[in-house]
C-alpha positions as CSV (number, residue, x, y, z in Angstrom):
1,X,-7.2,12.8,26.3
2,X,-4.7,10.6,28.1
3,X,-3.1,8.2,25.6
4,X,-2.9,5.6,29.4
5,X,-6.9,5.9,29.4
6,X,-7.6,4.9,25.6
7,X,-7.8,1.5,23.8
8,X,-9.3,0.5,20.7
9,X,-10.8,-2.7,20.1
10,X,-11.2,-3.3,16.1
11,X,-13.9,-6.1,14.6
12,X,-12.4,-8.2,12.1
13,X,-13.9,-11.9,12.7
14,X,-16.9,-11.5,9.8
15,X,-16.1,-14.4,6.9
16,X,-17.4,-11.4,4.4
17,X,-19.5,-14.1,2.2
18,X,-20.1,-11.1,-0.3
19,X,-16.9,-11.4,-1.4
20,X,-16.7,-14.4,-3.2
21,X,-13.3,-15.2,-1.7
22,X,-11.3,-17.5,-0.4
23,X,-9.7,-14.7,1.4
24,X,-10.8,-12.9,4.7
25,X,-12.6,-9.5,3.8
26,X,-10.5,-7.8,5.8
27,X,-6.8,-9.2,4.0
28,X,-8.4,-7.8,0.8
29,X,-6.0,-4.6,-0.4
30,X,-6.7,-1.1,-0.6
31,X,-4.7,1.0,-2.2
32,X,-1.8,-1.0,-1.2
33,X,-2.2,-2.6,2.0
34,X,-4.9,-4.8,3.3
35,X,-8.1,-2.5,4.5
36,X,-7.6,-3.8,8.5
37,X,-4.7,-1.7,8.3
38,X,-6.3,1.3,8.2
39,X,-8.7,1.1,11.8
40,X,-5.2,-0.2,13.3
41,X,-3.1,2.6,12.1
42,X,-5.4,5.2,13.1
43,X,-5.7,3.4,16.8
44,X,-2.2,3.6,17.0
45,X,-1.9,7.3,16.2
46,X,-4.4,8.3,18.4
47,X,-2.5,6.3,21.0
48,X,-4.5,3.6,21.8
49,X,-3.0,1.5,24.3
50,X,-3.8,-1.3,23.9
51,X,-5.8,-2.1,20.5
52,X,-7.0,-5.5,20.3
53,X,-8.3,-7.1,16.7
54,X,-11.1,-9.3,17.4
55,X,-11.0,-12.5,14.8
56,X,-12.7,-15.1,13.6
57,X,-13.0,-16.6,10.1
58,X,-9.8,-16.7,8.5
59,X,-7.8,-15.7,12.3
60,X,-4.3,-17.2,11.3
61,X,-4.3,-15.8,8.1
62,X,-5.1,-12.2,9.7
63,X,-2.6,-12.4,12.8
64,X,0.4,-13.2,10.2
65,X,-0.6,-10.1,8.3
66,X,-0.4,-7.9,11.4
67,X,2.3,-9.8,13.1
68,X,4.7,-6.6,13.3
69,X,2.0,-4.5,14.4
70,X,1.3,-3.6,18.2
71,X,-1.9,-5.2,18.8
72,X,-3.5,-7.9,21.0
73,X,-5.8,-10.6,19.6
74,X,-8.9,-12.0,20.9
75,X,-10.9,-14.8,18.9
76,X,-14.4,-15.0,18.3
77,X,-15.2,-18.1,18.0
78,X,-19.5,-17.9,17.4
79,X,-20.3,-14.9,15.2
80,X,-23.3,-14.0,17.9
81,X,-23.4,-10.1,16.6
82,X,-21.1,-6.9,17.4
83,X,-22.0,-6.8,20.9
84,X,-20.7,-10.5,21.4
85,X,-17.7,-9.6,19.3
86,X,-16.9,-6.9,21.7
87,X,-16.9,-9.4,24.6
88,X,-14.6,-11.7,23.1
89,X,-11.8,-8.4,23.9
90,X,-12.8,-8.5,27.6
91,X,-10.4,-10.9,28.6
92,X,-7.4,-8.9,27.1
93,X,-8.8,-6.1,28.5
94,X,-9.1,-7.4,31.9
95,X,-6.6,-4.6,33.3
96,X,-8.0,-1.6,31.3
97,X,-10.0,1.0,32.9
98,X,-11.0,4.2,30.8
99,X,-12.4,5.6,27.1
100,X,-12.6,2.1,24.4
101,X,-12.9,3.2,20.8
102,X,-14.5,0.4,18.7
103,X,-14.2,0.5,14.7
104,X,-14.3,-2.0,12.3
105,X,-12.1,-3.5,10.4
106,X,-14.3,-2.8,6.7
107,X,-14.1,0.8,7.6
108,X,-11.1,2.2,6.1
109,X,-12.0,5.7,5.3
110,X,-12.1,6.9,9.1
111,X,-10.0,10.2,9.3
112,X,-7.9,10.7,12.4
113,X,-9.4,14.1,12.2
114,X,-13.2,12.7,13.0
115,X,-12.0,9.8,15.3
116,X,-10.5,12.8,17.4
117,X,-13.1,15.0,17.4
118,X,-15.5,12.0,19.0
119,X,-13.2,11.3,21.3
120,X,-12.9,15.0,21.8
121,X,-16.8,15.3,22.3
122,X,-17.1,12.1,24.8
123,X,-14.7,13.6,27.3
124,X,-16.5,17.0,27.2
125,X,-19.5,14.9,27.4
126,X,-18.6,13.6,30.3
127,X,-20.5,10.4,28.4
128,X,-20.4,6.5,29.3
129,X,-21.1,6.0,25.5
130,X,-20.9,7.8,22.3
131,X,-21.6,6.7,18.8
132,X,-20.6,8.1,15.8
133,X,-23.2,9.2,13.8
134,X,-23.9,10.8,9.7
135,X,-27.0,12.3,7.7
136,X,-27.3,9.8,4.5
137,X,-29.2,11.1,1.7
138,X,-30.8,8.1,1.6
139,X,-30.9,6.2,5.1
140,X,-32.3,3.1,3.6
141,X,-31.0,-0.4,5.4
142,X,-29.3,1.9,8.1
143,X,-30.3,2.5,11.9
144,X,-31.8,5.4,12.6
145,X,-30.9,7.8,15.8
146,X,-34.0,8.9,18.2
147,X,-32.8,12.2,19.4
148,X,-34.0,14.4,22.5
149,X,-31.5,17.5,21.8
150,X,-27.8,15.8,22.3
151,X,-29.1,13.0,24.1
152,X,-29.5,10.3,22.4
153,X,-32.9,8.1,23.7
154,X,-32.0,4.7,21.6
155,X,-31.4,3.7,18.1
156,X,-33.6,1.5,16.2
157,X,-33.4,-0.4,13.1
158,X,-34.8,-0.1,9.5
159,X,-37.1,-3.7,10.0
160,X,-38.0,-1.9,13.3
161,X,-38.5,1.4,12.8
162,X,-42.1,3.6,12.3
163,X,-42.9,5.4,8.8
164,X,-42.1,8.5,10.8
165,X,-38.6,7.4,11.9
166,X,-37.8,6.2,8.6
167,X,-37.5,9.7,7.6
168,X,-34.8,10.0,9.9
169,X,-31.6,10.7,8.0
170,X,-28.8,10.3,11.0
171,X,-28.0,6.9,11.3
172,X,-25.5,4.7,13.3
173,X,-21.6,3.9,11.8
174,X,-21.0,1.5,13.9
175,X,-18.4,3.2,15.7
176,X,-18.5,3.9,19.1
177,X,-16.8,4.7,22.0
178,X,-17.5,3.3,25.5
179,X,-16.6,3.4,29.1
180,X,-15.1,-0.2,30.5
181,X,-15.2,-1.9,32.3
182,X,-18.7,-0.6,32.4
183,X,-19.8,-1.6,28.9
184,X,-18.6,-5.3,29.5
185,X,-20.5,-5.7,32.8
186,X,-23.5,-4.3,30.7
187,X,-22.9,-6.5,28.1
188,X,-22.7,-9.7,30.0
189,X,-25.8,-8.9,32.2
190,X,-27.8,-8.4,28.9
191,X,-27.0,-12.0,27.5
192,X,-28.1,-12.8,24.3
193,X,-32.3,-13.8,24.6
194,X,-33.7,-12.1,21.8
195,X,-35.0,-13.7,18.5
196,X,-31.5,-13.3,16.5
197,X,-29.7,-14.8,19.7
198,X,-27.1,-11.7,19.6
199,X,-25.5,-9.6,21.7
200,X,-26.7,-6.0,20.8
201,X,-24.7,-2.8,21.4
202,X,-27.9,-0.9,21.0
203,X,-29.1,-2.7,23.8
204,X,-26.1,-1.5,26.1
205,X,-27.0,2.2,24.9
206,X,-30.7,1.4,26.4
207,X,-29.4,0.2,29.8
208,X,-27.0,3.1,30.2
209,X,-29.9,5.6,29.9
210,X,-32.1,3.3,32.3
211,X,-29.1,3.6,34.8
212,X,-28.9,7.3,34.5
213,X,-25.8,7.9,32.3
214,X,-25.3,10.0,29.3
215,X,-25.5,9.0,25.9
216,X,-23.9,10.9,23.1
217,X,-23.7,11.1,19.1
218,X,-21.6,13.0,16.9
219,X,-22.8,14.3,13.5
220,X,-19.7,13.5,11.3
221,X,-19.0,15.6,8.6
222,X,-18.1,13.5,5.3
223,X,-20.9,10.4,5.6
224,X,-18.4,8.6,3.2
225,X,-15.5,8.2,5.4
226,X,-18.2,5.3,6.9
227,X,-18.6,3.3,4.1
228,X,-18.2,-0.1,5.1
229,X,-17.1,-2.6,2.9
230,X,-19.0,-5.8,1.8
231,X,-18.3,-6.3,-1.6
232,X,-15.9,-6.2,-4.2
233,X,-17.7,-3.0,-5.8
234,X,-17.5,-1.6,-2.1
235,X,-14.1,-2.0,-2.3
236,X,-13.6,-0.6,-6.0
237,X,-15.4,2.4,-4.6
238,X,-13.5,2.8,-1.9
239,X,-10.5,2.7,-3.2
240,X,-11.4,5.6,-5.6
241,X,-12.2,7.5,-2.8
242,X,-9.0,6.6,-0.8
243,X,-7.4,7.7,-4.3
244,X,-8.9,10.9,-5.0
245,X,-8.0,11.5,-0.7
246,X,-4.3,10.8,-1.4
247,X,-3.8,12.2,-4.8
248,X,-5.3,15.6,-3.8
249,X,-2.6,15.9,-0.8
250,X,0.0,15.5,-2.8
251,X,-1.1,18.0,-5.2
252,X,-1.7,20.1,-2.5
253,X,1.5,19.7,-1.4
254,X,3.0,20.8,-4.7
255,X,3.2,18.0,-6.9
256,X,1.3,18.3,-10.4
257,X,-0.9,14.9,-11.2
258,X,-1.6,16.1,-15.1
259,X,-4.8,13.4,-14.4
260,X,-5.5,12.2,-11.4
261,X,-8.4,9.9,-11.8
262,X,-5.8,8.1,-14.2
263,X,-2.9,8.1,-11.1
264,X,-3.0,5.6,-8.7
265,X,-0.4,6.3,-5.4
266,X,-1.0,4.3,-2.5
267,X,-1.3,5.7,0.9
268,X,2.6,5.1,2.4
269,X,4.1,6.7,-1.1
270,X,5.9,10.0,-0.4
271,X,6.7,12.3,-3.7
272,X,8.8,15.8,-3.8
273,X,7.6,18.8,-4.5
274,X,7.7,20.3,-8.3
275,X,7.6,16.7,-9.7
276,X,5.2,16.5,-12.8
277,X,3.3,12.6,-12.3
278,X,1.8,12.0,-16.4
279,X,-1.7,9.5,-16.1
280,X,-1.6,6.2,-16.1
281,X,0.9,5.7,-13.5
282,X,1.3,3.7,-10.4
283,X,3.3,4.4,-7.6
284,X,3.1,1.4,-5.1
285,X,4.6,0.5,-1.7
286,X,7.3,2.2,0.3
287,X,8.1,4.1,-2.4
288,X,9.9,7.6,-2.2
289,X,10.2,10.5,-5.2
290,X,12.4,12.8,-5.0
291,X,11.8,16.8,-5.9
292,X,11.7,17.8,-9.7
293,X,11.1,14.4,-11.2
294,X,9.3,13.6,-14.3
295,X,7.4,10.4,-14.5
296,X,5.8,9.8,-18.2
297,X,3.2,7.7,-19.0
298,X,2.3,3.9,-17.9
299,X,5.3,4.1,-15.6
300,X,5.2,1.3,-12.4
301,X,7.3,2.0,-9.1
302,X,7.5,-0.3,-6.6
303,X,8.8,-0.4,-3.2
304,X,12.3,2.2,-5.0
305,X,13.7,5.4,-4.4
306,X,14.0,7.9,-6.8
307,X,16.3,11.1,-6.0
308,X,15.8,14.0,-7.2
309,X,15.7,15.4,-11.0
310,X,14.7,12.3,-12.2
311,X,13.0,11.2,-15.4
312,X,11.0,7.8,-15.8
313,X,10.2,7.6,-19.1
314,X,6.9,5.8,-20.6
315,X,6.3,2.2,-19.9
316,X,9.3,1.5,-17.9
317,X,8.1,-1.2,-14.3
318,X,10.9,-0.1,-11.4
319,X,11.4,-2.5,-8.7
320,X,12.7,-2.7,-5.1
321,X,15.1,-0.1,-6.6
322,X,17.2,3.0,-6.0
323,X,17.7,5.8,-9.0
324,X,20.3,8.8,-8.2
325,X,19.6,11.6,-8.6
326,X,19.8,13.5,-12.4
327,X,19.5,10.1,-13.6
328,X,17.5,9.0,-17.3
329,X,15.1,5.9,-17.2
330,X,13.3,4.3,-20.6
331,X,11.5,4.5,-21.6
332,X,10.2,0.5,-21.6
333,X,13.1,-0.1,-19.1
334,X,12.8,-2.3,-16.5
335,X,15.0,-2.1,-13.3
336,X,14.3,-5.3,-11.4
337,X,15.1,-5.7,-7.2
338,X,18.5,-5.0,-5.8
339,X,18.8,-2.4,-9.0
340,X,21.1,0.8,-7.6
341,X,21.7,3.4,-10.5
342,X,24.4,6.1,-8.3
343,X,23.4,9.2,-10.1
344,X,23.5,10.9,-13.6
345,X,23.2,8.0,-14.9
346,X,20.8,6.7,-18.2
347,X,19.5,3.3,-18.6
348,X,17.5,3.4,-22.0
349,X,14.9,1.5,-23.9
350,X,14.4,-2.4,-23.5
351,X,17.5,-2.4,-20.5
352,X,17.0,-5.0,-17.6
353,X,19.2,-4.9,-15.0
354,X,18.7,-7.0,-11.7
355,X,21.0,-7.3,-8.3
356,X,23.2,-4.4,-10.5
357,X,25.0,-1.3,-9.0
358,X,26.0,1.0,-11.6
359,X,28.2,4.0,-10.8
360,X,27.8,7.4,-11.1
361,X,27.8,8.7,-15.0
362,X,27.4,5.0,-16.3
363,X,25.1,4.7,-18.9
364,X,23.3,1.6,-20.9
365,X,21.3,3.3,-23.5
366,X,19.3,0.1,-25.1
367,X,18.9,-3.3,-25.5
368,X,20.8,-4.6,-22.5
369,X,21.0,-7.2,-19.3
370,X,22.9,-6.1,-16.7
371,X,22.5,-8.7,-14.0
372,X,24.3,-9.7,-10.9
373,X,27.2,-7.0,-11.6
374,X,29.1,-3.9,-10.3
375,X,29.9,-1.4,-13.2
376,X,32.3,1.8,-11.8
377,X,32.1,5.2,-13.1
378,X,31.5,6.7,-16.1
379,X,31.1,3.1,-17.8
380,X,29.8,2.9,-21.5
381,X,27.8,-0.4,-22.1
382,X,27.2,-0.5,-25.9
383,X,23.9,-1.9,-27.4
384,X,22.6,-5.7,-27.2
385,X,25.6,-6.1,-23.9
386,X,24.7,-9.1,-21.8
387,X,26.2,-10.0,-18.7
388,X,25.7,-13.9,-18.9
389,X,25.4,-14.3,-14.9
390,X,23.7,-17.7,-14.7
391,X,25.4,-21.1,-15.1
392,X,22.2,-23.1,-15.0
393,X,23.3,-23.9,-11.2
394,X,24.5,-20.9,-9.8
395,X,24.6,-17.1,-10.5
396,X,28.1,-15.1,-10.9
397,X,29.2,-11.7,-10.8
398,X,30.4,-9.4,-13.3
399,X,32.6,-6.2,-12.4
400,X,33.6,-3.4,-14.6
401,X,35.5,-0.7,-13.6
402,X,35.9,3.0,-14.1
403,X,35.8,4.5,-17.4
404,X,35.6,1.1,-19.7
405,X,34.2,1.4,-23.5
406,X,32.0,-1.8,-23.9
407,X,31.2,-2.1,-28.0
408,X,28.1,-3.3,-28.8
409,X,26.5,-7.1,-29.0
410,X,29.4,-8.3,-25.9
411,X,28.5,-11.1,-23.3
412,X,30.2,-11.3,-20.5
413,X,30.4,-14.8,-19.2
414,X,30.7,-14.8,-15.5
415,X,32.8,-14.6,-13.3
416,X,34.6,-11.7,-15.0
417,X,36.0,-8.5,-14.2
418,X,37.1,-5.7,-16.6
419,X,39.7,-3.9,-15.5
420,X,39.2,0.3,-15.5
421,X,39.8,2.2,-18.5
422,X,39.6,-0.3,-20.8
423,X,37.9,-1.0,-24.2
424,X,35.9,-4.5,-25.0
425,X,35.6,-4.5,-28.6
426,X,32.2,-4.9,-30.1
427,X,31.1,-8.5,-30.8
428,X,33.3,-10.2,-28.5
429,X,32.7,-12.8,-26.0
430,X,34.7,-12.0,-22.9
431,X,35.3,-15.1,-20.6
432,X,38.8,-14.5,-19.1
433,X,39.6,-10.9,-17.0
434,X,41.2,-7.9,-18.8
435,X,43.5,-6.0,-17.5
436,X,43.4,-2.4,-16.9
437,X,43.9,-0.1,-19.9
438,X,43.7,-3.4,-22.2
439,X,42.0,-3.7,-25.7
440,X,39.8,-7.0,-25.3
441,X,38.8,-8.5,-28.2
442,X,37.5,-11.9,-29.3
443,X,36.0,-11.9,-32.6
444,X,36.6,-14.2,-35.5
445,X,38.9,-12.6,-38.3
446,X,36.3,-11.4,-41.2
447,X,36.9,-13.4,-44.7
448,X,35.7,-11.4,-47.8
449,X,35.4,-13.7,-51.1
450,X,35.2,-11.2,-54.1
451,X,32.3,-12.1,-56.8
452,X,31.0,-14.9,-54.7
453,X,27.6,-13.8,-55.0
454,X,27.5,-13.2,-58.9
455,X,29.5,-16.6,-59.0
456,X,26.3,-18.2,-57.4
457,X,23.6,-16.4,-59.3
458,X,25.5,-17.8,-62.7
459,X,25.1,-21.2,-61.3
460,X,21.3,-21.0,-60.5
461,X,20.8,-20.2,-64.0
């Protein structure tokens, strides 16, 4: 179909009282981005042009979220039903003439695979409406589709409907697609004189039959990818659905999840093939694995990227980071934003480091803060090191270069730099720079009193 004759129009204005929050339903996350996201994405790869959100309750709150997306806005401002909704985009649509894809904005789980197949099926059609349709198990609560062969004669709801058509297991998603302008000079003709004092698209499916015109529905194949979302146990379902979705590409595409109902990737994550993912762990954000990584238990990534022939060891949280490639991390490690680790490096239990570039072959193997520094190659920080970046008013840097020995339990009072090759003896409290192949000490000469101890025992008794 001609991306020029498409445009989606996505619902969003409903408060979502079943919620219990403060918070628009459709802001509320889904595996790792709100769930309006989702309707919008999928517009935009089947090239809707334009999409426009339709909002309502919580409007600011939803155009700031989407602010760097390529969509229109249109407000609601009764909630006078879906049909009304679908008005409220005629004015940004004033210029549009062709196929209008509605969704809804608490319908995540729509495949691009199954939006393209309807809009396949409309064009073949030849339809002026087509609505998306699934066989429940149990139809309870949902309309039901009145069928002659592929035409479809109306819809009618549960309060509505016979015994005999409640037996009637297709019912209506909600998602449609329509021919406009036609559907908005259908839908402002029809008004809103009924006893709920709504617009309804069901009744725009009845006047296009009266006038002649075909009418459509597609079967879908997976009812679940319709699930709307009403609830926070809605969403908890969803989201294991979304889960088990993304986890099983990525096995499929050759990386081993030892248990995936335990894993939790979002949707944008990206991970190389031959990398072994151990339960428990989340990978969230922008983040990128590399090929032939090993992530251990209870491991957090966030919005990092990991090269390749990587290990994250149990328990360690990675953030806004980038690991090298070959590199060690943990376990119980914890790289914070602006962290860049070069490559075969190791940072080891209960290390922090934040706004830290260490160089390739540099290694912190426990108990260490590295924050606010620049450490060269092949750099040995000994155990309990602390850069001491922070003066209470503003934060300093620490360099070290190439090849310097650090001994354990040093501080580092910054602004210091240590210059390459050099050895900082362990214990000492660097505050001035060292030169380059230098021995930097600072420790207090050790006093040993012979017999002191057996001197004091004699005196207790």
């Amino acid at each position: 179909m001609d991306a020029k004759g498409l445009a989606a129009v996505v619902l969003a204005a409903g408060k979502g009282t079943r919620m219990k929050s403060a918070l628009p339903k459709v802001l509320h996350e889904l595996n790792g981005q709100p769930m309006v996201q989702y309707p919008v994405q999928q517009a935009a790869r089947l090239g809707c042009q334009p999409t426009v959100l339709v909002v309502g309750h919580g409007g600011e709150e939803v155009r700031k979220c989407l602010a760097d997306q390529k969509v229109d806005f249109a407000v609601q401002e009764q909630q006078l039903g879906t049909g009304h909704a679908l008005l409220s985009a005629r004015p940004a649509l004033a210029d549009f003439s062709g196929s209008l894809l509605l969704l809804c904005g608490d319908v995540p789980l729509l495949r691009q695979e199954t939006l393209q197949q309807l809009l396949d099926y409309h064009c073949s059609e030849g339809a002026a409406a087509t609505v998306l349709t699934a066989t429940m198990g149990d139809p309870f609560g949902y309309g039901r589709i009145l069928r002659d062969g592929s035409e479809v004669l109306g819809i009618v709801e549960e309060k509505d409907a016979t015994d005999e058509q409640r037996t009637i297991r297709e019912i209506n998603t909600g998602i449609y697609i329509f021919e406009a302008p036609l559907v908005f000079e259908i839908l402002s003709g029809l008004g809103c004189n009924n006893a709920q004092g709504e617009y309804y698209l069901t009744d725009v499916l009845a006047r296009l039959r009266a006038d002649g015109r075909k009418v459509r529905a597609l079967v879908m194949d997976d009812p679940a990818e319709a699930m709307g979302i009403n609830s926070r146990v809605q969403l908890a379902e969803a989201a294991t659905l979304m889960r088990q979705r993304i986890n099983e590409r990525h096995m499929l595409g050759g990386v081993t999840l030892v248990d995936p109902a335990a894993t939790y990737i979002d949707e944008q994550v990206e991970v190389g093939t031959d990398t072994i993912i151990h339960p428990g762990v989340c990978l969230w954000g922008a983040t990128r694995i590399g090929q032939d990584c090993v992530i251990e238990p209870q491991v957090t990534v966030e919005n990092c990227q990991v090269g390749d022939q990587v290990r994250l060891k149990t328990g360690s949280v990675l953030e806004g980071s980038q690991v090298g490639a070959h590199s060690d991390v943990g376990p119980m490690a914890h790289l914070r934003p602006g962290t860049v680790l070069a490559g075969h490096n190791k940072v080891g239990n209960f290390v922090e480091t934040k706004k830290a570039y260490i160089g390739e072959g540099s290694k912190a193997s426990h108990l260490t803060y590295i924050g606010d520094a620049e450490l060269g190659a092949r750099v040995n920080i000994g155990c309990g090191t602390i850069t001491c970046n922070y003066d209470g008013i503003n934060k300093h840097k620490t360099i070290i270069e190439d090849d310097v020995f650090v001994g354990s339990d040093t501080q580092f009072v910054a602004p210091v730099r240590i210059g390459r090759n050099s050895l900082v003896g362990a214990g000492s409290t660097i505050t001035k720079d060292v030169p380059a192949d230098s021995l930097a000490l600072s420790r207090s000469p050790q006093k040993t009193i012979e017999g002191w101890v057996l001197r004091k025992q004699k005196k207790k008794k």
